[in-house]
Backbone atoms as SQL, in Angstrom:
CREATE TABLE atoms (id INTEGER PRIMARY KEY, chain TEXT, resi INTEGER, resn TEXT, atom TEXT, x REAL, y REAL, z REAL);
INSERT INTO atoms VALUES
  (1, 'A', 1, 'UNK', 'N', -20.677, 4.278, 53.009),
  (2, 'A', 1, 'UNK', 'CA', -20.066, 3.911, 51.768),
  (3, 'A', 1, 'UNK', 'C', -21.145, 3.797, 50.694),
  (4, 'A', 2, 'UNK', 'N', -21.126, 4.266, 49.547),
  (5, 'A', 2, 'UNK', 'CA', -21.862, 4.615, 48.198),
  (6, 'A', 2, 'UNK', 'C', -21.719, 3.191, 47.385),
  (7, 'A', 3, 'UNK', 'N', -22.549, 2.598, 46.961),
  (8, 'A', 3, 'UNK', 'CA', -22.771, 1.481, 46.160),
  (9, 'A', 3, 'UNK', 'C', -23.214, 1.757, 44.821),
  (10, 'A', 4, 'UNK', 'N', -22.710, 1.443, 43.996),
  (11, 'A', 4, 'UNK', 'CA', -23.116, 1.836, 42.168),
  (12, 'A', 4, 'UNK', 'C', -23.793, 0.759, 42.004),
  (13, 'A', 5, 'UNK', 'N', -25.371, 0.931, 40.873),
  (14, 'A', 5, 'UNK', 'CA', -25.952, -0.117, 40.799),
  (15, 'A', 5, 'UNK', 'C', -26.019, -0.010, 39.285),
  (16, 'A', 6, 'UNK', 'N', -26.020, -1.203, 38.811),
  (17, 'A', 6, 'UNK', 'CA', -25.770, -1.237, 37.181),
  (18, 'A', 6, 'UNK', 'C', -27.822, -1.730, 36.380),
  (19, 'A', 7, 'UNK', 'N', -28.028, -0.720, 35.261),
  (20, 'A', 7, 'UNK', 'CA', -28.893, -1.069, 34.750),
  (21, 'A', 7, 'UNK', 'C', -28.982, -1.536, 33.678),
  (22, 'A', 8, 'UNK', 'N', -29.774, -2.541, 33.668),
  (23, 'A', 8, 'UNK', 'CA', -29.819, -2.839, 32.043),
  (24, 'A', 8, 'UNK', 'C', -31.193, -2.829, 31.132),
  (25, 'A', 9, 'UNK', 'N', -31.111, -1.944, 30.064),
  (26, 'A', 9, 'UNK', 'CA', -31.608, -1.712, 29.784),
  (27, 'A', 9, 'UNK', 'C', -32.268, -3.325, 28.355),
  (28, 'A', 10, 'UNK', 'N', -33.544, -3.162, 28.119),
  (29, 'A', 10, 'UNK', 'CA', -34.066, -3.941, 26.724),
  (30, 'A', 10, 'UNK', 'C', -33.089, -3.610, 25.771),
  (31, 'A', 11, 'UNK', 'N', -32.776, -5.127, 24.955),
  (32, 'A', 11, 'UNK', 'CA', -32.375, -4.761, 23.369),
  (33, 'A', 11, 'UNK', 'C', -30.942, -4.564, 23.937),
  (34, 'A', 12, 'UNK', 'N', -30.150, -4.267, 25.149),
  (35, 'A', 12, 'UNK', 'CA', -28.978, -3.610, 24.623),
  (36, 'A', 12, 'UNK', 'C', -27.651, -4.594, 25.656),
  (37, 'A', 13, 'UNK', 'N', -28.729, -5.869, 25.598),
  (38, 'A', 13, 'UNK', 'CA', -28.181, -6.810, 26.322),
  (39, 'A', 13, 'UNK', 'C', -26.144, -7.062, 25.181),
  (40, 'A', 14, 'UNK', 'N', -25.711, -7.606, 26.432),
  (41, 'A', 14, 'UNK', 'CA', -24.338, -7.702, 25.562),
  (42, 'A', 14, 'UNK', 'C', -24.000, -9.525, 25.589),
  (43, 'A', 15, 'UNK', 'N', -22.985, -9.912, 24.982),
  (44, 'A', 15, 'UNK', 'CA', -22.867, -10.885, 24.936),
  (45, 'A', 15, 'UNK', 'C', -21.833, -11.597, 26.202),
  (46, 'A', 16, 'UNK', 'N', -21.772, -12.665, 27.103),
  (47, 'A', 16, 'UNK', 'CA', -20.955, -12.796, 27.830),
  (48, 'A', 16, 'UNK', 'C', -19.183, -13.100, 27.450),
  (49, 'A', 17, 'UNK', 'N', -19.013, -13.150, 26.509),
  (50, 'A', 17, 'UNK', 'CA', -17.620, -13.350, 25.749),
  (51, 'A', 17, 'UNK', 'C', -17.318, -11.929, 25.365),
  (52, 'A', 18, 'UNK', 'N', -15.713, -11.738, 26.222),
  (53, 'A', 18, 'UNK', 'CA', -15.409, -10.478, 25.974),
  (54, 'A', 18, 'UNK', 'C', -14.854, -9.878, 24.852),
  (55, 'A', 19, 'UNK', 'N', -14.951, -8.178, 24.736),
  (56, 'A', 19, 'UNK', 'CA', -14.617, -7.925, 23.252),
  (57, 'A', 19, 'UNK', 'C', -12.690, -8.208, 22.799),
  (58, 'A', 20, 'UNK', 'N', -12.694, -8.674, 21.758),
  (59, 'A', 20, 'UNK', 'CA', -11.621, -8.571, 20.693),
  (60, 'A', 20, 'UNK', 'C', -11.553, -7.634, 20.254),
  (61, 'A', 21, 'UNK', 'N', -10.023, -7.283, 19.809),
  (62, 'A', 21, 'UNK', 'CA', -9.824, -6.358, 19.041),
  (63, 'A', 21, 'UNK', 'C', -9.964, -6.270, 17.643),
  (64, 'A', 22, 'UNK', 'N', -10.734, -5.567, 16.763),
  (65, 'A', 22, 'UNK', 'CA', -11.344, -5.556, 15.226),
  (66, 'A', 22, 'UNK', 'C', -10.078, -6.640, 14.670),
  (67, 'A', 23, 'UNK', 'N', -10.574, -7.154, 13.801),
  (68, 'A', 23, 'UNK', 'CA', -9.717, -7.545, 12.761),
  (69, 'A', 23, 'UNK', 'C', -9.391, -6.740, 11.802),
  (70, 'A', 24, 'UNK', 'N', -7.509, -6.722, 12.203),
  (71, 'A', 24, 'UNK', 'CA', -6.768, -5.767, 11.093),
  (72, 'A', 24, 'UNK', 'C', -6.302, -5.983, 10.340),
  (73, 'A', 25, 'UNK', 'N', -6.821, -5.602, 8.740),
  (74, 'A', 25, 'UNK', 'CA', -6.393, -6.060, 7.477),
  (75, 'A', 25, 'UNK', 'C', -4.811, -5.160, 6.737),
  (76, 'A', 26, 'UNK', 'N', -3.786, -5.958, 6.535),
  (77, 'A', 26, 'UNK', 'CA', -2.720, -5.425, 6.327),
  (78, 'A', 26, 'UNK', 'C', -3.168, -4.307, 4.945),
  (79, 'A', 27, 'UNK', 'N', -2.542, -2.802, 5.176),
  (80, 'A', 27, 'UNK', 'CA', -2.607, -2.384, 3.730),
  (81, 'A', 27, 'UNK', 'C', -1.989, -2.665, 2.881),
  (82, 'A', 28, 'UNK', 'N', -2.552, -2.488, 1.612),
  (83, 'A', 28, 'UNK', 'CA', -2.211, -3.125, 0.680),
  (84, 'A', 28, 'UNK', 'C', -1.042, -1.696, -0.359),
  (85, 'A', 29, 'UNK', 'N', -1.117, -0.990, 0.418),
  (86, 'A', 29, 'UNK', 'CA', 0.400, 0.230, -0.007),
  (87, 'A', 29, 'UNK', 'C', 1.771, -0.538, 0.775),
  (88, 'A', 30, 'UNK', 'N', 1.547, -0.840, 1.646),
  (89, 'A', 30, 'UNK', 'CA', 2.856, -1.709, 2.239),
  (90, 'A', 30, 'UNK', 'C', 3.337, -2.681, 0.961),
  (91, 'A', 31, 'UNK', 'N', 2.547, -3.662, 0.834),
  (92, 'A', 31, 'UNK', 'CA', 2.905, -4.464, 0.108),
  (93, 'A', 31, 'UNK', 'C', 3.268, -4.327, -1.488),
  (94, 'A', 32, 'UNK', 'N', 3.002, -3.344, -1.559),
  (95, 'A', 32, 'UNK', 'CA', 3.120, -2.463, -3.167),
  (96, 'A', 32, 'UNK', 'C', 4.587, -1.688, -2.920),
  (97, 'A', 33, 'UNK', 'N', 4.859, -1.046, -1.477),
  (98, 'A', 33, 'UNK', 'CA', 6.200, -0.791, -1.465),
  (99, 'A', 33, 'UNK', 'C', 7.430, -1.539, -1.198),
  (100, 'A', 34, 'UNK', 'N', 7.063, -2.259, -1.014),
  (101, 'A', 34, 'UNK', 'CA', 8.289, -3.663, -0.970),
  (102, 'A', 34, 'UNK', 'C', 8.955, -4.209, -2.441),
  (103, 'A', 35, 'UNK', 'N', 7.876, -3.961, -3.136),
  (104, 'A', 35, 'UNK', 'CA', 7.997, -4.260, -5.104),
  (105, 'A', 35, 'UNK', 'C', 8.472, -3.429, -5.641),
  (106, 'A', 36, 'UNK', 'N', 7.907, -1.963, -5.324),
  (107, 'A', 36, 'UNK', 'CA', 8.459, -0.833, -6.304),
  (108, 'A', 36, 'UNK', 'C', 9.896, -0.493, -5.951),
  (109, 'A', 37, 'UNK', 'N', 10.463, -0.373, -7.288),
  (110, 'A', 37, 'UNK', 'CA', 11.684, 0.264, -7.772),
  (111, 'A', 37, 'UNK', 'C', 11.808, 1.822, -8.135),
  (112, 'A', 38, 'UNK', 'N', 12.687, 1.514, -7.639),
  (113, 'A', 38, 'UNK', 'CA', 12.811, 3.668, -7.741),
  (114, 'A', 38, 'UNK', 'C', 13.813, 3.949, -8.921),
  (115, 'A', 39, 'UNK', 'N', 13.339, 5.303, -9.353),
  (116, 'A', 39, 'UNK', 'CA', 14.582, 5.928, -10.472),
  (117, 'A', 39, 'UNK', 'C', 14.612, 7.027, -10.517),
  (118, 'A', 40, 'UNK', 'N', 15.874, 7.088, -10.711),
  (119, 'A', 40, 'UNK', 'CA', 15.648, 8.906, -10.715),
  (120, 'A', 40, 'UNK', 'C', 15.249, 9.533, -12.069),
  (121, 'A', 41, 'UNK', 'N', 15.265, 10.470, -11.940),
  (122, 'A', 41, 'UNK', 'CA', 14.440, 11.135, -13.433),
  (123, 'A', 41, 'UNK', 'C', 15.521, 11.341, -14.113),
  (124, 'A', 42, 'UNK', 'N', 15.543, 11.170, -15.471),
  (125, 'A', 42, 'UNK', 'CA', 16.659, 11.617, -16.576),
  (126, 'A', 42, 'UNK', 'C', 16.691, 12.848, -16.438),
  (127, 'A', 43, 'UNK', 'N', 17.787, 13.458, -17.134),
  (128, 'A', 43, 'UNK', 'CA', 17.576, 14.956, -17.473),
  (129, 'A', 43, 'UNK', 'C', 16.786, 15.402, -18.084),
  (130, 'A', 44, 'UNK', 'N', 16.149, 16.173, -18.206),
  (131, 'A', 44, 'UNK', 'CA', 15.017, 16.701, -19.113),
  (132, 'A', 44, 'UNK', 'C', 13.954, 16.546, -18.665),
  (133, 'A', 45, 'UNK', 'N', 13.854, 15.317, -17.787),
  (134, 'A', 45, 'UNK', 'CA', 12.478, 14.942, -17.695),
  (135, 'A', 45, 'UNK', 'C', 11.589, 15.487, -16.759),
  (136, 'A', 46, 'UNK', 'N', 10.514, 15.722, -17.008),
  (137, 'A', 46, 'UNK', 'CA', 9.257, 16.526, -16.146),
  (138, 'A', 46, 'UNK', 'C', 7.908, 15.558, -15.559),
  (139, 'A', 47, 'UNK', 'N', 7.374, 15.999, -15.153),
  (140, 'A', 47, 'UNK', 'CA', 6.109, 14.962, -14.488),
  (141, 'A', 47, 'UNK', 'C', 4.899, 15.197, -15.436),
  (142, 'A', 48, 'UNK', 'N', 5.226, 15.580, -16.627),
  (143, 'A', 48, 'UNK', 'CA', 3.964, 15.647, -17.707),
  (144, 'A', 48, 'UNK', 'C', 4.969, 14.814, -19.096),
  (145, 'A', 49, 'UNK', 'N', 6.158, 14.683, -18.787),
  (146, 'A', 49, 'UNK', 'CA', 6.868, 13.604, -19.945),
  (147, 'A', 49, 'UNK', 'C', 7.936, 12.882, -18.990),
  (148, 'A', 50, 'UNK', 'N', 7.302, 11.700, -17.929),
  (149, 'A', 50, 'UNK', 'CA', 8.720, 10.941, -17.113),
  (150, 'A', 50, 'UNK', 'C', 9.591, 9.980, -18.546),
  (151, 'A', 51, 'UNK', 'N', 10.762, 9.998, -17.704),
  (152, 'A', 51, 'UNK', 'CA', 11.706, 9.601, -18.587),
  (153, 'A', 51, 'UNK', 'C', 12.801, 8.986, -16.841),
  (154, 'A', 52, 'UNK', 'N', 12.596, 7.683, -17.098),
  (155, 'A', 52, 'UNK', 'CA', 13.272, 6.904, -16.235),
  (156, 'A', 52, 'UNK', 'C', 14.544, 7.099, -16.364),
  (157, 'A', 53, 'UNK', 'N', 15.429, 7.607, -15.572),
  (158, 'A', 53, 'UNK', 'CA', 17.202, 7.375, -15.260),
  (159, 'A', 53, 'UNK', 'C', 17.475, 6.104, -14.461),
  (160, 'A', 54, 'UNK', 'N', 19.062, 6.731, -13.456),
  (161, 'A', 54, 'UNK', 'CA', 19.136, 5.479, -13.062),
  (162, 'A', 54, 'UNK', 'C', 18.533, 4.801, -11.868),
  (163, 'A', 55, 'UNK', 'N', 18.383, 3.411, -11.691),
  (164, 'A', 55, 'UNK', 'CA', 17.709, 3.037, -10.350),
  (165, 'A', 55, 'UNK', 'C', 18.638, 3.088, -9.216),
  (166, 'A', 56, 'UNK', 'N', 17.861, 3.593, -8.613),
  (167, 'A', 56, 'UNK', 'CA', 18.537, 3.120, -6.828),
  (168, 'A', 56, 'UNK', 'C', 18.045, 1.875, -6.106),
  (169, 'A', 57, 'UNK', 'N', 18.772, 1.626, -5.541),
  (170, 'A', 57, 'UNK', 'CA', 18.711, 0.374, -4.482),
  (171, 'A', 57, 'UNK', 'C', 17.080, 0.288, -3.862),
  (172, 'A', 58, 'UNK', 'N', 17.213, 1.343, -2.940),
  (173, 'A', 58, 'UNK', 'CA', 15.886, 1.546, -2.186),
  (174, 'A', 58, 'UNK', 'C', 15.576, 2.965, -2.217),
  (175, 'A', 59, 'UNK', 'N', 14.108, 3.233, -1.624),
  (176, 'A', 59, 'UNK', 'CA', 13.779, 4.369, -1.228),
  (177, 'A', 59, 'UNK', 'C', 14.043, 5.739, -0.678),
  (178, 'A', 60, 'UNK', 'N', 15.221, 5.230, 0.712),
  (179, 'A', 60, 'UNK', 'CA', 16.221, 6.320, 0.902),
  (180, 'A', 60, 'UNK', 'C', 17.274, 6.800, 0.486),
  (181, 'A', 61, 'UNK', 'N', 17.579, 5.745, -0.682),
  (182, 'A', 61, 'UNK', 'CA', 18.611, 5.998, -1.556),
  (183, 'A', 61, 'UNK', 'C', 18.156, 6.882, -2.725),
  (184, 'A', 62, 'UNK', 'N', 16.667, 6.348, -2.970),
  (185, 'A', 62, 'UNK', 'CA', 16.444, 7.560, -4.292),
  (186, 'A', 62, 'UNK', 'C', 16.316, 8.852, -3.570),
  (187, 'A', 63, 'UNK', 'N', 15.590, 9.043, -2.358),
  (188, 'A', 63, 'UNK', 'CA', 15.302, 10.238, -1.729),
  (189, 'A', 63, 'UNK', 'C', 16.891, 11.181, -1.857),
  (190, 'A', 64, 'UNK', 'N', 17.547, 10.633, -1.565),
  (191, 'A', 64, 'UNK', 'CA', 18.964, 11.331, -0.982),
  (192, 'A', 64, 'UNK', 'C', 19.892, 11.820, -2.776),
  (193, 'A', 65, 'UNK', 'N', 19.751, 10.397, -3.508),
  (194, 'A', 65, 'UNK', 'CA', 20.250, 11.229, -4.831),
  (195, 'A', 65, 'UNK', 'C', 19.249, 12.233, -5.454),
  (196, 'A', 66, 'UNK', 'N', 17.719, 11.663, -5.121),
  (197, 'A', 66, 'UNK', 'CA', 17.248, 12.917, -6.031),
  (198, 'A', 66, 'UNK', 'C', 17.189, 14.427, -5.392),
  (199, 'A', 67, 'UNK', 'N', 17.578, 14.480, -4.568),
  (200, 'A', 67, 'UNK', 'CA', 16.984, 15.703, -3.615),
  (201, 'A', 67, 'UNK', 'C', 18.695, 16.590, -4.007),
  (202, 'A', 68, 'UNK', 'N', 20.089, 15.424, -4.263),
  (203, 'A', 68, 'UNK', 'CA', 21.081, 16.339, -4.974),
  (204, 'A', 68, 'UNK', 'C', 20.731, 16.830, -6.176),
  (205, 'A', 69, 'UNK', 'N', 19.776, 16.523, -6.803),
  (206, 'A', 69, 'UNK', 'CA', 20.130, 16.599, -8.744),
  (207, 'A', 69, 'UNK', 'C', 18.689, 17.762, -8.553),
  (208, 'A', 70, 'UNK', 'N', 19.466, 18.409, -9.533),
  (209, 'A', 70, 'UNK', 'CA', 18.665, 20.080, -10.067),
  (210, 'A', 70, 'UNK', 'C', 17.311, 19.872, -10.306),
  (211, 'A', 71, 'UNK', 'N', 16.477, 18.469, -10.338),
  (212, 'A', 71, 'UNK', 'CA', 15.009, 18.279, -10.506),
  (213, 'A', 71, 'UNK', 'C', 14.574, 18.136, -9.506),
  (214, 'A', 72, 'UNK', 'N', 14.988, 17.279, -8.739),
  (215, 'A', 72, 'UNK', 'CA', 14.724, 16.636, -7.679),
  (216, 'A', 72, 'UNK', 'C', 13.449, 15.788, -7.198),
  (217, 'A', 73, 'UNK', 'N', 13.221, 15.873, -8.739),
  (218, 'A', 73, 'UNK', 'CA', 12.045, 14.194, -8.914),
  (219, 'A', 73, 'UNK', 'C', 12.802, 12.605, -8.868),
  (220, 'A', 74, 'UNK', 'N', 11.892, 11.880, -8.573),
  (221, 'A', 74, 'UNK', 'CA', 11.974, 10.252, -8.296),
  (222, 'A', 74, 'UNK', 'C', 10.981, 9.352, -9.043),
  (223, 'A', 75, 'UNK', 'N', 11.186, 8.528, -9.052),
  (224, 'A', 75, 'UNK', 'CA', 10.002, 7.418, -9.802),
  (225, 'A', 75, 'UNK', 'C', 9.843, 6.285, -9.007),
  (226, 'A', 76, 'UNK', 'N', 8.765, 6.101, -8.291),
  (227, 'A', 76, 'UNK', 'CA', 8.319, 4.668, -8.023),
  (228, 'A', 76, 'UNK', 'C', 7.596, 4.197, -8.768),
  (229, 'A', 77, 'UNK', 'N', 8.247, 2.549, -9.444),
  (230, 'A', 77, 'UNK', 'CA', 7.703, 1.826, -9.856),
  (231, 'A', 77, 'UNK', 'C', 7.219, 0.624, -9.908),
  (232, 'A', 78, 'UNK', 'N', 6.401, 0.292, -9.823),
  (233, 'A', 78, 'UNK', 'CA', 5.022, -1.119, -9.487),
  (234, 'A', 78, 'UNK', 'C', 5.173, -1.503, -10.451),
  (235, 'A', 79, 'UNK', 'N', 5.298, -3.002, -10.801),
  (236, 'A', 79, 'UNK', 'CA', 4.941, -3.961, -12.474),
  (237, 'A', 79, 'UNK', 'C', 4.378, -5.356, -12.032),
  (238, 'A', 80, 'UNK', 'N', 2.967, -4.413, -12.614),
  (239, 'A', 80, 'UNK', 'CA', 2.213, -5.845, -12.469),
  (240, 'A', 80, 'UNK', 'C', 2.123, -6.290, -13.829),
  (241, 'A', 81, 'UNK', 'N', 1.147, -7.725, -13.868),
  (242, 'A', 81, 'UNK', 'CA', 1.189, -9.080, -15.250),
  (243, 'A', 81, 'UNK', 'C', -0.548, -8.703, -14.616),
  (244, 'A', 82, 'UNK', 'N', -1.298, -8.969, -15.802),
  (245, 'A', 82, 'UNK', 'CA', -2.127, -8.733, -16.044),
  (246, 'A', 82, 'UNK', 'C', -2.543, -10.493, -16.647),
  (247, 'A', 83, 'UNK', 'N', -3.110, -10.953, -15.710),
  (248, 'A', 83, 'UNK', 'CA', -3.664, -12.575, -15.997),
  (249, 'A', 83, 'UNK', 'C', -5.375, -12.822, -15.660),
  (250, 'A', 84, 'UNK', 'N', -5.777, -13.846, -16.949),
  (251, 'A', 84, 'UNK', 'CA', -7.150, -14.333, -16.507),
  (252, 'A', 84, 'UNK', 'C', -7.322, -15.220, -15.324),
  (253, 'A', 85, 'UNK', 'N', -8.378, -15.075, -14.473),
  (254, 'A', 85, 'UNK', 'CA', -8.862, -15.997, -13.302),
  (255, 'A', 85, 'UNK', 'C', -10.071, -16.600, -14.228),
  (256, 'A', 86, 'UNK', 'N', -10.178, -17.703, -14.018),
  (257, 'A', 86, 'UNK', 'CA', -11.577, -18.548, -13.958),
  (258, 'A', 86, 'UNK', 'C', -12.581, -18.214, -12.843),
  (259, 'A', 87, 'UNK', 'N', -13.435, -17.823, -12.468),
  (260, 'A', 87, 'UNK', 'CA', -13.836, -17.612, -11.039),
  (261, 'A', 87, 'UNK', 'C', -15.883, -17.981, -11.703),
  (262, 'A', 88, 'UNK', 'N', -16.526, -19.161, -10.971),
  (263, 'A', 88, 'UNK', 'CA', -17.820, -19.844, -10.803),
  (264, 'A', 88, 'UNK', 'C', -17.598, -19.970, -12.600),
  (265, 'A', 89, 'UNK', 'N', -17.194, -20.272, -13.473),
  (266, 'A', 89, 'UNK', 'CA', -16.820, -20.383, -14.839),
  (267, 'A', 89, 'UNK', 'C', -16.762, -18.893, -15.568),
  (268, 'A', 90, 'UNK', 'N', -16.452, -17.888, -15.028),
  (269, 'A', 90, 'UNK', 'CA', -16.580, -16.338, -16.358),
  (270, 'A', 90, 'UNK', 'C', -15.024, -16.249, -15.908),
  (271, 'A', 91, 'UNK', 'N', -14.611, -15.468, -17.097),
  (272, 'A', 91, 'UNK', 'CA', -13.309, -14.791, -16.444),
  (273, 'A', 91, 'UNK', 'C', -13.097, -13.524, -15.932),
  (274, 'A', 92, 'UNK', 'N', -12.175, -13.656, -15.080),
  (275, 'A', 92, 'UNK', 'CA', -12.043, -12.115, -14.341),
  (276, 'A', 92, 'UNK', 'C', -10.627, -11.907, -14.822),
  (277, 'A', 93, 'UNK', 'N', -10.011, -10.338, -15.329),
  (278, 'A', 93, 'UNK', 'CA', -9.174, -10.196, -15.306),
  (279, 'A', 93, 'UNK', 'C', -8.340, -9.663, -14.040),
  (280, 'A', 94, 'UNK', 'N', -7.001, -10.185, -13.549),
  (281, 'A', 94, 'UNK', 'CA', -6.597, -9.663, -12.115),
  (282, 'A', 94, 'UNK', 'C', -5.037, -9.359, -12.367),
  (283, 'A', 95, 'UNK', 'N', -4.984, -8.150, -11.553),
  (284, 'A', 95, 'UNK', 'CA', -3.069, -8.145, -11.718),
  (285, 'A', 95, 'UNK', 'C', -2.402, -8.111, -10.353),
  (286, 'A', 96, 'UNK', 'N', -1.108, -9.393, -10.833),
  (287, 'A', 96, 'UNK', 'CA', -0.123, -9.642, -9.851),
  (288, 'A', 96, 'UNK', 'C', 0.822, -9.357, -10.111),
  (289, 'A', 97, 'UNK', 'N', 1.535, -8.955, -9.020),
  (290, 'A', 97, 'UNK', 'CA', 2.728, -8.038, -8.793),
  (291, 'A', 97, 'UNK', 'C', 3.555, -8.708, -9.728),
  (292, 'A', 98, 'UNK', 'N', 4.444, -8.506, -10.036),
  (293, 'A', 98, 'UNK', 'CA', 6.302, -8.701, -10.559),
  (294, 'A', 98, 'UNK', 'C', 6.811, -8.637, -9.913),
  (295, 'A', 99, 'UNK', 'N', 7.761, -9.325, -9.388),
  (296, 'A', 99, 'UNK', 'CA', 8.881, -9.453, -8.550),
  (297, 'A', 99, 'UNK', 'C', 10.090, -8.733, -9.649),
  (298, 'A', 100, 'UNK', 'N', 11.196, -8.383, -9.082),
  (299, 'A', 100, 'UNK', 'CA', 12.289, -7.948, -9.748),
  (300, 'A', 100, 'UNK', 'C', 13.057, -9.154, -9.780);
């Protein structure tokens, strides 16, 4: 019977506490799609002059009316507020979402 012998090399000692899995930071497009509102495009309107129509509920709802209508563009829209932070005394400007 064959015995495996383990080496260890300098420097590449490991720690006795086993590994964790990375810490996973939620993206921050998730949370931007939960806010945005969809619309469909007016008539006329092109992606070099948008012109907001009407809103849909959600996402698969704009998908499904816009994909009937002769453009078959959509609008997602994000509205953030644009507020000062105080941060170690300077101000920072930061933007938070809008809720509908």
């Amino acid at each position: 019977m064959a015995t495996a012998a383990v080496v260890k090399l300098p420097g590449n000692e490991q720690s006795a506490a086993p590994k964790t899995e990375p810490n996973r930071r939620r993206r921050r497009g998730h949370e931007e799609d939960r806010q945005a509102r969809y619309f469909l495009a007016k008539e006329g309107s092109s992606p070099e002059k948008p012109e907001l129509g009407t809103e849909a509920a959600n996402e698969g709802e704009a998908l499904i009316r816009a994909f009937q209508t002769k453009s078959g563009l959509l609008y997602s829209v994000v509205v953030y507020k644009a507020e000062a932070e105080i941060q170690n005394g300077s101000p920072t400007l930061v933007k938070r979402p809008v809720r509908k």
